[in-house]
PAFI-172003 format. One line per 2 residues: number of its first residue (from 0); for each residue z, y, x of N, C-alpha, C. Coordinates in steps of 0.05 Angstrom, whole numbers, plus 5000, padded with zeros to 4 digits. Layout:
REM PAFI-172003
NUM> Z,Y,X,Z,Y,X,Z,Y,X | ...;
***
This chain:
REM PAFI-172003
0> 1457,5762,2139,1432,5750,2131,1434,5738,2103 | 1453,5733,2091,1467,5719,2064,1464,5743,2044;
2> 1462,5762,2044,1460,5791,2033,1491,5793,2022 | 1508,5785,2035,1536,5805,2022,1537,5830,2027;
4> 1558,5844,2011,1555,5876,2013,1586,5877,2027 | 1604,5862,2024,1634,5864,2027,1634,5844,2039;
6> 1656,5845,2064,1672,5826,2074,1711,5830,2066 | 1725,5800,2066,1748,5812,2060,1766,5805,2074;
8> 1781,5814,2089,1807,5801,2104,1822,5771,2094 | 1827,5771,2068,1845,5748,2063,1844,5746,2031;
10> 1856,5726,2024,1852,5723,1989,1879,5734,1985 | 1898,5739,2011,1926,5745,2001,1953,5715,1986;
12> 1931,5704,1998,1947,5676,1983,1954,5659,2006 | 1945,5669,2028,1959,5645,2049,1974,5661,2064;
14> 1978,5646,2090,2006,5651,2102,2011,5681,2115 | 1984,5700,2116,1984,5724,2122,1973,5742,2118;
16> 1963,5768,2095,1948,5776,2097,1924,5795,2116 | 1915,5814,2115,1897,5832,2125,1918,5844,2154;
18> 1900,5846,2175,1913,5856,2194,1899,5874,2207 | 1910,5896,2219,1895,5918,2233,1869,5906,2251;
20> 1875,5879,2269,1864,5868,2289,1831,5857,2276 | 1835,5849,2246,1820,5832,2229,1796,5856,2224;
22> 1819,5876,2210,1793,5905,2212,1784,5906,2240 | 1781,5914,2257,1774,5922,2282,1751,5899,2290;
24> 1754,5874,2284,1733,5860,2295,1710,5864,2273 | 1724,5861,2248,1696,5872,2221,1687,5894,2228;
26> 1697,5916,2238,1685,5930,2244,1672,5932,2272 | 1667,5920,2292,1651,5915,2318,1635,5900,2319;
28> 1636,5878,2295,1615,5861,2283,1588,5859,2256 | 1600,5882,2249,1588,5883,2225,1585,5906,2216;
30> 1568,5920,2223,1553,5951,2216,1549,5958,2191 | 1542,5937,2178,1529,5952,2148,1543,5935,2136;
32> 1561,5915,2123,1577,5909,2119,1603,5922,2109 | 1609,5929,2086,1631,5942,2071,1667,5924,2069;
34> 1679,5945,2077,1705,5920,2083,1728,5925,2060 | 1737,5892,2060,1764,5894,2037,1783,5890,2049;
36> 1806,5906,2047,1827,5890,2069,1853,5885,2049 | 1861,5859,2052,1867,5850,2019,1891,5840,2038;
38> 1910,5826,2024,1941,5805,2027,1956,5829,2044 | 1987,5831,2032,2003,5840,2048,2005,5879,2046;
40> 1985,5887,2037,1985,5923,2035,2005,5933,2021 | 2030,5932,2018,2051,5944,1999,2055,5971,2001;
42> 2046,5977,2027,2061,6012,2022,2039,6026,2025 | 2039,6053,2022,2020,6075,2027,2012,6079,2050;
44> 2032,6080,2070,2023,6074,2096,2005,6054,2108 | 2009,6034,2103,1989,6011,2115,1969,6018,2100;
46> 1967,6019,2077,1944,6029,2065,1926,6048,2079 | 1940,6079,2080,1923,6094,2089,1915,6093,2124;
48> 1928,6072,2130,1918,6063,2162,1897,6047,2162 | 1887,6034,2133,1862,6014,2134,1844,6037,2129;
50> 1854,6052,2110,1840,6075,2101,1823,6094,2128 | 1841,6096,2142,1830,6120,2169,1817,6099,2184;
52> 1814,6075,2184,1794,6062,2201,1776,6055,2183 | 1761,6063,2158,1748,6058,2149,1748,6038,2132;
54> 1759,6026,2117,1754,6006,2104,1752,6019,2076 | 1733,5998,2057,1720,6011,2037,1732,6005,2012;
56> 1756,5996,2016,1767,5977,1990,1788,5970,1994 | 1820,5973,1985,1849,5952,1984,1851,5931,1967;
58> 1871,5913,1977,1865,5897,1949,1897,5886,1956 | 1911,5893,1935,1937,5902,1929,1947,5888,1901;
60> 1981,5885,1894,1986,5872,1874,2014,5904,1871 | 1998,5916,1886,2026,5942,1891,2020,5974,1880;
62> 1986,5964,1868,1976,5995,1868,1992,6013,1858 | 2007,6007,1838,2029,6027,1821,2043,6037,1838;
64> 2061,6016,1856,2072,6030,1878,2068,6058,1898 | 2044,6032,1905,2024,6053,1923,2022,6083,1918;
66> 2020,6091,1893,2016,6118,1885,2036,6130,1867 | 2055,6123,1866,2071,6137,1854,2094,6144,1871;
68> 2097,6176,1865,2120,6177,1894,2149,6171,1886 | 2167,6173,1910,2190,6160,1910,2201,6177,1891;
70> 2212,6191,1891,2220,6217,1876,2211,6213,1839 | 2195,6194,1836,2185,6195,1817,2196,6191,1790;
72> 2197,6201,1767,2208,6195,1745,2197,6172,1723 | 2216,6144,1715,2199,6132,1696,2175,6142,1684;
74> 2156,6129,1678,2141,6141,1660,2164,6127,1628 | 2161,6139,1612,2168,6136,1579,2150,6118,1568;
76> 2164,6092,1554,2155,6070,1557,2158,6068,1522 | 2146,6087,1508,2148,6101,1476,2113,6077,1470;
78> 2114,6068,1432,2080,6060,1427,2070,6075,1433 | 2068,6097,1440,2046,6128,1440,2041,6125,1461;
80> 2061,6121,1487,2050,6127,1516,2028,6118,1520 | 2012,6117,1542,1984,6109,1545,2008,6081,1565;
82> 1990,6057,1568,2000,6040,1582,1982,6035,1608 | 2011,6028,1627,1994,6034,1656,1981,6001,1667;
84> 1971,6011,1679,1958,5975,1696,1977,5958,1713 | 1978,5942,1691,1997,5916,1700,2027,5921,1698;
86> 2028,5943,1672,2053,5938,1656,2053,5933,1636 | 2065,5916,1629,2058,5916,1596,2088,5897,1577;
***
């Protein structure tokens, strides 16, 4: 009734973030309501498990992680390179 578009699990700043349980009631309560599920998402997995239940948004201090695979080679840290988000 407040006209929000997003609800969010947590600010990630207190003692726990976003939990599977937290989605599941946003979603049995709130139909049109878009979800963030924020504090605590470090890996790709938990991620893509908020992901397969629908949530519309992460909110992460890990995204780099998140997507870059293990296997992965530095990026080259040259003035030319392009610089990535939240390295610097």
């Amino acid at each position: 009734m407040a006209g929000a578009d997003f609800i969010k699990t947590s600010t990630g700043m207190g003692t726990r973030g976003a939990s599977i349980e937290d989605v599941k009631i946003f979603k049995e309560n709130s139909n049109r309501l878009k979800i963030k599920a924020a504090g605590g998402v470090r890996d790709i997995e938990t991620a893509n498990k908020y992901i397969e239940m629908g949530v519309d948004r992460i909110g992460t201090s890990s995204g780099i992680s998140l997507v870059q695979k293990k296997e992965s080679v530095p990026v080259p840290q040259s003035k030319d390179a392009p610089k990535q988000a939240g390295v610097y």
